[in-house]
C-alpha positions in Angstrom: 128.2 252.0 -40.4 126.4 248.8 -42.2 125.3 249.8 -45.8 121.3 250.1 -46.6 119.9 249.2 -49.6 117.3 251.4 -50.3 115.5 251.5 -53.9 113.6 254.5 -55.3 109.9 253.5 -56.0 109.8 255.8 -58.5 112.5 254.7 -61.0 114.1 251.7 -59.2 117.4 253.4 -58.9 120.0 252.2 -55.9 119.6 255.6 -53.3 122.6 256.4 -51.2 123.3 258.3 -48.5 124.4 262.3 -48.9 124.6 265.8 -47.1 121.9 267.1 -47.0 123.0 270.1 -48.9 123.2 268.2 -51.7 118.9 268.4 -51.8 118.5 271.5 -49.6 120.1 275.2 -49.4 120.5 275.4 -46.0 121.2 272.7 -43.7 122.6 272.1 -40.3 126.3 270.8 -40.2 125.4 266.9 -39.9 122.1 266.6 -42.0 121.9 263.8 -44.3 119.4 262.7 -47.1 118.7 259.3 -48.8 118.4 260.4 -52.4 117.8 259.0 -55.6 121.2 258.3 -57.8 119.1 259.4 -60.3 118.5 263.0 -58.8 117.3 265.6 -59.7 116.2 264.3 -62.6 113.8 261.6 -60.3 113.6 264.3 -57.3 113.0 261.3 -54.1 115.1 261.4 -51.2 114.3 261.0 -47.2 115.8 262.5 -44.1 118.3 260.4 -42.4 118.6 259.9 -38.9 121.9 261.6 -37.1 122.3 259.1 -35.0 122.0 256.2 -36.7 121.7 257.1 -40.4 118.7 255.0 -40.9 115.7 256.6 -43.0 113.1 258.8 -41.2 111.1 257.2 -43.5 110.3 255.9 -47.1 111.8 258.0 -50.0 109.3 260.4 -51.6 108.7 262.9 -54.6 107.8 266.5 -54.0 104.5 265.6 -53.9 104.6 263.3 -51.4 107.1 265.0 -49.2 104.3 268.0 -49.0 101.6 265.6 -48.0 103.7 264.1 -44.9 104.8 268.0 -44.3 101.2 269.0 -44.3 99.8 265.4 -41.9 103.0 266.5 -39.7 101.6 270.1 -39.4 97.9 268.5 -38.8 99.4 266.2 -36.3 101.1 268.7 -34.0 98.0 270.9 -34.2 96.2 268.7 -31.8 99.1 269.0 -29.0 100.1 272.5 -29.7 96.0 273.2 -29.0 96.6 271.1 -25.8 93.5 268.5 -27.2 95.9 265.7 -26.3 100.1 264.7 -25.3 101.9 264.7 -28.4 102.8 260.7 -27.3 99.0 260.9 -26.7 98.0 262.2 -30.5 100.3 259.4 -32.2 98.5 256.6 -30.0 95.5 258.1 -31.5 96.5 258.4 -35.3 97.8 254.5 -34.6 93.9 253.4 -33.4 92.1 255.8 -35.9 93.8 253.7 -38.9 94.3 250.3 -37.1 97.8 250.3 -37.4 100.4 248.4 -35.4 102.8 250.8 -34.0 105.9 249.9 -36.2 103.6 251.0 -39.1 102.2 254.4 -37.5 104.9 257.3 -38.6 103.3 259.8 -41.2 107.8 259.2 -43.1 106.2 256.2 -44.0 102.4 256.9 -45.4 101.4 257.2 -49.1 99.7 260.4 -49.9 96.4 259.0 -49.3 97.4 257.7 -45.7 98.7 261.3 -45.4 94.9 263.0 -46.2 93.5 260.5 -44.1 95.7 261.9 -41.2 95.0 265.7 -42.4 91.4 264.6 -42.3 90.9 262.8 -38.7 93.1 265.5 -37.4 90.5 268.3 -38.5 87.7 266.1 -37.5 89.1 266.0 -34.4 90.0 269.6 -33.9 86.3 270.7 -34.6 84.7 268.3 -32.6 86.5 270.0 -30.3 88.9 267.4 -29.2 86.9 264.3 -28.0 88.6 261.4 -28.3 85.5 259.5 -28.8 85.3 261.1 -32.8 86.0 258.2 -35.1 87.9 257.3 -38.5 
């Protein structure tokens, strides 16, 4: 497995790659976390890929990670309603914030990205699921 070199944002610190247990309670055999060498004192770590190791995303503080939890959660509302697919609601999200598709996964947003998604994703739902409703 090639090495990544990831760097915490928030204190510059090398991450590398760990069980997930060492973030998390209880975790499935297999679950890894980037985290911050600095942990817990600078809490940032991301999910890792089982596969392939990679990041799910960019590493992020508490606050962060419950801003992608809660765009996630607004996300799958609009397929678990049956407004749209779920491959359907990402296509969506990409448009609604003009992003190229290498760009458009909530592991990657800032916390404003993540209340714009929380916020198109509500608009959405109470227009009632037109796909016509705009950023």
């Amino acid at each position: 497995m090639k090495r990544i070199n990831i760097k915490c944002p928030y204190c510059g610190s090398q991450a590398f790659l760990r069980p997930a247990s060492v973030v998390h309670k209880h975790t499935a055999p297999g679950e890894e976390v980037y985290v911050c060498a600095r942990f817990p004192a600078c809490d940032a770590y991301v999910s890792a890929h089982r596969d392939s190791h990679l990041p799910m995303g960019t590493l992020a503080d508490k606050l962060l990670r419950q801003k992608r939890r809660q765009a996630h959660i607004a996300l799958t509302r609009l397929w678990e309603q049956g407004l749209m697919t779920r491959k359907e609601a990402y296509r969506w999200l990409q448009v609604q914030l003009g992003l190229p598709e290498s760009e458009a996964h909530i592991g990657r947003f800032s916390a404003y990205r993540c209340e714009q998604v929380i916020d198109l994703c509500g608009r959405f739902v109470r227009a009632g699921g037109h796909k016509g409703v705009a950023a």
